[in-house]
SETOR-342597 format. One record per residue (C-alpha): residue number from 1; residue in one letter; x, y, z. Coordinates in Angstrom, 3 decimals. Layout:
residues N
[node NUM,A,[X,Y,Z]]
...
end
This chain:
residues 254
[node 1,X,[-17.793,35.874,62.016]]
[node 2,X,[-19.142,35.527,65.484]]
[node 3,X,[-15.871,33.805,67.615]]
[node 4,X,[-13.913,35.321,69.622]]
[node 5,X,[-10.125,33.957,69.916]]
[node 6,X,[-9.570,37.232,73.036]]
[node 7,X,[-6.488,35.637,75.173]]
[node 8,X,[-5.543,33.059,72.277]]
[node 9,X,[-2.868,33.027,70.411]]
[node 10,X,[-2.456,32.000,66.754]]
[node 11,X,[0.306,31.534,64.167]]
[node 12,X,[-0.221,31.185,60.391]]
[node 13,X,[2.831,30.788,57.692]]
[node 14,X,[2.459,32.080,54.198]]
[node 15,X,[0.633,34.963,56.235]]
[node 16,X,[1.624,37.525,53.760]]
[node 17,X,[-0.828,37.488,50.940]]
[node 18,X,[-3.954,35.241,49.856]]
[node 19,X,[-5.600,32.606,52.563]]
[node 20,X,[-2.762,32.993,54.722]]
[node 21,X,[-3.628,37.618,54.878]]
[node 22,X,[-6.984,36.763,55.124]]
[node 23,X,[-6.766,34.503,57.926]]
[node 24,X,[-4.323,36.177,59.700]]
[node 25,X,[-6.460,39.424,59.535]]
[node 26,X,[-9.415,37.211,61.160]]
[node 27,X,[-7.759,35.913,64.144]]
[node 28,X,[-6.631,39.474,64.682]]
[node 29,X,[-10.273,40.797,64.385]]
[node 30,X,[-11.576,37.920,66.811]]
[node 31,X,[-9.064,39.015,69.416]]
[node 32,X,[-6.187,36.495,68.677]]
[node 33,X,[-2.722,37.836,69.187]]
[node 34,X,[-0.754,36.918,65.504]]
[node 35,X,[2.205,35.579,64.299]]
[node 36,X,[2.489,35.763,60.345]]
[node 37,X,[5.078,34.038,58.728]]
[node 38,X,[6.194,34.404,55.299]]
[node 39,X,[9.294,33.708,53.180]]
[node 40,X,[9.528,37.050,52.270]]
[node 41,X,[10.114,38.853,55.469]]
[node 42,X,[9.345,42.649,54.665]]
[node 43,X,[6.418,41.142,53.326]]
[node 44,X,[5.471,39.170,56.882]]
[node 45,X,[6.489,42.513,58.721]]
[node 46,X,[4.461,45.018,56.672]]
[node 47,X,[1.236,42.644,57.229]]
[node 48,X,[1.657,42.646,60.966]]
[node 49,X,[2.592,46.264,60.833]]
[node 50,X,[-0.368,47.314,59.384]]
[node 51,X,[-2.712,44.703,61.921]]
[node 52,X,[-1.012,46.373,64.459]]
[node 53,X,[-1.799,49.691,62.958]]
[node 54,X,[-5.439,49.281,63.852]]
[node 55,X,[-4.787,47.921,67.251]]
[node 56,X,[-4.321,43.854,67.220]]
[node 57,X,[-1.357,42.210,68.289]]
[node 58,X,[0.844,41.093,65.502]]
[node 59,X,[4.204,40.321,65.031]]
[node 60,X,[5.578,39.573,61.093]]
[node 61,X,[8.409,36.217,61.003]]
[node 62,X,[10.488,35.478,58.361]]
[node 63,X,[10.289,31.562,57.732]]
[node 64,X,[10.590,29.347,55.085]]
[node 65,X,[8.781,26.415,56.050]]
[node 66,X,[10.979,23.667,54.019]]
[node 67,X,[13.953,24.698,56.716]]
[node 68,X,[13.363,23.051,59.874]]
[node 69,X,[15.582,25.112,61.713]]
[node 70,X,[13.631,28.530,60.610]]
[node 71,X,[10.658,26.369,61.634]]
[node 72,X,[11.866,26.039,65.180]]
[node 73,X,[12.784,29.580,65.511]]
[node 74,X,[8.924,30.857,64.125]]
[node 75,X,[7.338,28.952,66.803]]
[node 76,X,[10.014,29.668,69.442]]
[node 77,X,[9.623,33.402,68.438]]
[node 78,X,[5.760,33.665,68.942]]
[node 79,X,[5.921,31.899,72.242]]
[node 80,X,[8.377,34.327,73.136]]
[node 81,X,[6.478,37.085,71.670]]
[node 82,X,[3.034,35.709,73.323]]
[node 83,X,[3.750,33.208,75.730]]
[node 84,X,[1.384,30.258,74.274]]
[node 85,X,[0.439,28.619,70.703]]
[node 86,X,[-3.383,28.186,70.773]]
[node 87,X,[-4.240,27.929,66.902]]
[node 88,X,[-2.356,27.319,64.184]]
[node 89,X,[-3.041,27.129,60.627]]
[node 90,X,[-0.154,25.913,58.106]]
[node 91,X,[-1.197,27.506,55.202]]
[node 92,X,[1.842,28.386,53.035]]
[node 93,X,[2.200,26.291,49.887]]
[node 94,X,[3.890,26.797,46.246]]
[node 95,X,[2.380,25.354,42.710]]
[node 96,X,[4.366,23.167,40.342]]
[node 97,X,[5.747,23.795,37.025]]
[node 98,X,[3.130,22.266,34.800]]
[node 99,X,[4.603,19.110,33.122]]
[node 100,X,[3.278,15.177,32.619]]
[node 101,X,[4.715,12.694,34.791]]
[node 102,X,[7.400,11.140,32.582]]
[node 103,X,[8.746,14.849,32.370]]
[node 104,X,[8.608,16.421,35.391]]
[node 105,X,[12.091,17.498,37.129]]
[node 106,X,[13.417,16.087,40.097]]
[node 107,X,[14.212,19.634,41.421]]
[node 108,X,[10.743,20.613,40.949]]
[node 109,X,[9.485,17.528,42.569]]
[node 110,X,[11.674,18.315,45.552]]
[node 111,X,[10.967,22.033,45.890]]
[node 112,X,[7.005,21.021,45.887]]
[node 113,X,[7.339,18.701,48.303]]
[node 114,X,[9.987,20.331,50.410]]
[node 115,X,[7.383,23.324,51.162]]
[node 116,X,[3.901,21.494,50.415]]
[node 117,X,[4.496,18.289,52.172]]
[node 118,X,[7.819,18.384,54.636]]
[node 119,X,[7.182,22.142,55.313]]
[node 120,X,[3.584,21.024,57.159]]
[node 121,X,[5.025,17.800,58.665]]
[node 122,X,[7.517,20.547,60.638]]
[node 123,X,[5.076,23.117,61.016]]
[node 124,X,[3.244,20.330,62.820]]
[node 125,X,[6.379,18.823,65.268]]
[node 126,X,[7.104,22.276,66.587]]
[node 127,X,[3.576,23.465,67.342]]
[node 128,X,[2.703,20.045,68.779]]
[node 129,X,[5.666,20.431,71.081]]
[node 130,X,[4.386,23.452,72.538]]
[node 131,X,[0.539,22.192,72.440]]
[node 132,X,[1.327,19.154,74.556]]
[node 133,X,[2.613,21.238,76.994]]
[node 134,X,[-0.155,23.120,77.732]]
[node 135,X,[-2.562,20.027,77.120]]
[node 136,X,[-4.687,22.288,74.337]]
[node 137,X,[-4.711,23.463,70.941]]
[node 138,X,[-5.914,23.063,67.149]]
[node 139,X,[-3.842,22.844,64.040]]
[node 140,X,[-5.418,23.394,60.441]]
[node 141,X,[-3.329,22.224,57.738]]
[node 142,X,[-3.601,23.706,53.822]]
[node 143,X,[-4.460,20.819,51.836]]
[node 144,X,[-5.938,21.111,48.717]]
[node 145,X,[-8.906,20.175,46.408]]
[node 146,X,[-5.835,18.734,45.088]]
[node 147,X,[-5.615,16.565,48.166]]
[node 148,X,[-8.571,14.645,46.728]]
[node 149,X,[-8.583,14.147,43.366]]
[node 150,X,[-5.648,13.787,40.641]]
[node 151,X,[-4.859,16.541,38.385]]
[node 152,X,[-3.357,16.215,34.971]]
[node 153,X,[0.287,17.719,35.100]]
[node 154,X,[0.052,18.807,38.480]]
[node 155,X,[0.996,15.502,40.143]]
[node 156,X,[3.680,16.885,42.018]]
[node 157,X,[1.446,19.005,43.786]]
[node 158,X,[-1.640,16.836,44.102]]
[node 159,X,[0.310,14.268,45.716]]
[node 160,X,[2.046,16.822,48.295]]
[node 161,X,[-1.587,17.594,48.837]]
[node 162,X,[-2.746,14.352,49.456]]
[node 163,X,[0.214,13.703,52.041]]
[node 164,X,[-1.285,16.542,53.880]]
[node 165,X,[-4.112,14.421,54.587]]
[node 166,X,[-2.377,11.476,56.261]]
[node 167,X,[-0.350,13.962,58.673]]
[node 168,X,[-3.814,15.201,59.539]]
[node 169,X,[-5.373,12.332,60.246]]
[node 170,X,[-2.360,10.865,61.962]]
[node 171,X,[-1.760,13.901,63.978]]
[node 172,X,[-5.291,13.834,64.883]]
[node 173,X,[-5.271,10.131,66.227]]
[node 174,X,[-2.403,10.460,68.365]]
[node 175,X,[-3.143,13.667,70.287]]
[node 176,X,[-6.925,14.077,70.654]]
[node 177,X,[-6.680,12.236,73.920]]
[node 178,X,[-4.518,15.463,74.847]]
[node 179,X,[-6.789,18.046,74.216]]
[node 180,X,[-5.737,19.234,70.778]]
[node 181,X,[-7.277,18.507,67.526]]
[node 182,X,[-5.852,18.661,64.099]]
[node 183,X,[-8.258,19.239,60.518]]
[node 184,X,[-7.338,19.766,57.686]]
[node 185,X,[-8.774,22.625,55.091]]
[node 186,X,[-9.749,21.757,51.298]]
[node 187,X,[-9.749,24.985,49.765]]
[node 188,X,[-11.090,25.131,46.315]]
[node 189,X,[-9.887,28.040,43.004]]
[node 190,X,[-9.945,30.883,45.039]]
[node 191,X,[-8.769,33.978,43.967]]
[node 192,X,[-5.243,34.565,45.623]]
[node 193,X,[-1.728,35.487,44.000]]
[node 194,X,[-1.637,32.220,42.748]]
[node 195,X,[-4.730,32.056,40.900]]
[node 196,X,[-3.214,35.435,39.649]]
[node 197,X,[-0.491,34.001,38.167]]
[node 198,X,[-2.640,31.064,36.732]]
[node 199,X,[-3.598,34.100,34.407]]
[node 200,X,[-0.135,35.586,33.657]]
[node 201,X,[1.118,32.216,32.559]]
[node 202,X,[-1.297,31.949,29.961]]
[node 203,X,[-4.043,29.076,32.058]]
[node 204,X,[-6.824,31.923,31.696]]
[node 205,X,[-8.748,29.211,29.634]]
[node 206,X,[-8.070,26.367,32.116]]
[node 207,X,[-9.086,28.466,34.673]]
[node 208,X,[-12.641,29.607,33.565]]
[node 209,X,[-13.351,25.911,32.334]]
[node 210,X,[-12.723,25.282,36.040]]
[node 211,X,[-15.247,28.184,37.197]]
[node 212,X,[-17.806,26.775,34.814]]
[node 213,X,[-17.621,23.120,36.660]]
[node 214,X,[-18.303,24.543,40.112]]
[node 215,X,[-21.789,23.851,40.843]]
[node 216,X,[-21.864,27.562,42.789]]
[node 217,X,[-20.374,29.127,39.246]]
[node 218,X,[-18.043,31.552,40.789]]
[node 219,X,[-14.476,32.019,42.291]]
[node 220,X,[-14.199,31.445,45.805]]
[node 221,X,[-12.789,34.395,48.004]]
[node 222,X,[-10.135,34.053,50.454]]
[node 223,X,[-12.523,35.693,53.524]]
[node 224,X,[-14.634,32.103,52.821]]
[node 225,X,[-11.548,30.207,53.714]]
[node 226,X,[-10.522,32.255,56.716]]
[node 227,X,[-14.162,31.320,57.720]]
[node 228,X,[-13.762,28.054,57.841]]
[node 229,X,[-10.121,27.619,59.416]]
[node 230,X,[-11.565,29.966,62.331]]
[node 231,X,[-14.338,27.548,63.086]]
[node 232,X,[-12.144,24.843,63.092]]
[node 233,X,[-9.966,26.580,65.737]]
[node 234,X,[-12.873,27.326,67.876]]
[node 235,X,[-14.574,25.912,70.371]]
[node 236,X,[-18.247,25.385,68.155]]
[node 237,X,[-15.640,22.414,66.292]]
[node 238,X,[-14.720,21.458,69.817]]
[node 239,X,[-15.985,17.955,68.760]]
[node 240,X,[-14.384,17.909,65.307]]
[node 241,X,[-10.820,16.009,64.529]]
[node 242,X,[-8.991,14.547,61.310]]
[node 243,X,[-11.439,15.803,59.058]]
[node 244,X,[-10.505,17.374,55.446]]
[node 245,X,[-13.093,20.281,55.020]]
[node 246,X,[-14.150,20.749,51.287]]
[node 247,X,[-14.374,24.744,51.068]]
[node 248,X,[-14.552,24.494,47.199]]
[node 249,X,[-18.275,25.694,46.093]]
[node 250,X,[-19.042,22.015,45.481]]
[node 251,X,[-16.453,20.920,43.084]]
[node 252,X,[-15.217,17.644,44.411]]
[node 253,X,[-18.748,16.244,44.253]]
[node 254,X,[-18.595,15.477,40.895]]
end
């Protein structure tokens, strides 16, 4: 992809595997200086390590994003690190445990929305602090195709998804006027770890009756997402704010 992020800086959480890698790996190739962020932090450290292997600036940040106060410290660490926050893209999400409404659990509910929903909102207040400082930036939040239309047992998650939207748009209304814009990114079934356990827990039917009702008939791959949240961040979307970008091979059309 032709953009060049040389002299930016950009920090993405669940930066360890899937949309979050492939992202991270982007920015680096553009020119961005990194900050990944993962829960697991060998895993955040050995992604960095090997950007930084092959020359980018990277740095690997232990965070869970449902902690506020690890939160603060991931975005205090890359300015730090880097000195400035010019893209970020809160990417790191969790699935629920399959299960209809009247039956889901209330600790499920709260882990969902405690990384999904809350974990964004913080993302959000700590790299807006640093953003309206320097009077620039762009955020790209995770949402979901789930952030558009309902899903049978996955309410938990859909709804988290959905929430995503509102911060967006919010966000988006309130600082524009400050020179930083906030989108939001629908990704589609892509394959990632989590699509990977989809398999291993016995959805491999639910999954390829979801391939078959993409009008593009295949699996997204993570590179397509990275794509798009890049974009976003540049300046060719310079004129683009609260949106929620359906990367999804068509599927919400229907």
């Amino acid at each position: 992809m032709n953009i060049s992020f040389e002299g930016k800086v950009a920090l993405v959480t669940g930066a360890a595997s899937g949309l979050g890698l492939a992202t991270a790996k982007a920015f680096a190739e553009s020119g961005a200086s990194v900050a990944l962020a993962d829960w697991s932090e060998d895993a955040a450290r050995a992604a960095a390590d090997e950007l930084s292997s092959r020359g980018h600036k990277a740095i690997g940040i232990r965070c869970d994003v449902a902690d506020d106060a690890e939160v603060e410290g991931m975005v205090s660490r890359t300015l730090e690190t880097f000195g400035r926050l010019d893209a970020a893209y809160n990417n790191a999400g969790v699935q629920n445990v399959l299960a209809e409404t009247a039956d889901t659990a209330r600790e499920d509910y709260d882990r969902v929305m405690g990384v999904n929903l809350r974990g964004v909102w913080s993302c959000m207040k700590f790299e807006l602090q640093q953003m309206r400082k320097q009077g620039s930036g762009a955020i790209v939040n995770c949402s979901s195709l789930g952030g558009l239309v309902g899903g049978a047992e996955r309410g938990i998650y859909h709804a988290a998804k959905h929430g995503v939207l509102g911060f967006t748009k919010s966000a988006a209304l309130e600082y524009g006027a400050r020179g930083i814009r906030v989108n939001a990114i629908c990704p589609g079934l892509i394959w990632t770890p989590m699509v990977d356990r989809m398999v291993a827990d016995g959805q491999g039917d639910a999954l390829k009756a979801m391939e078959a009702s993409i009008p593009l008939r295949r699996v997204g791959r993570p590179e397509e997402i990275a794509n798009a949240v890049l974009w976003l961040c540049s300046d060719a979307a310079s004129y683009v704010t609260g949106q929620s970008i359906s990367v999804d091979g068509g599927f919400v059309m229907r």
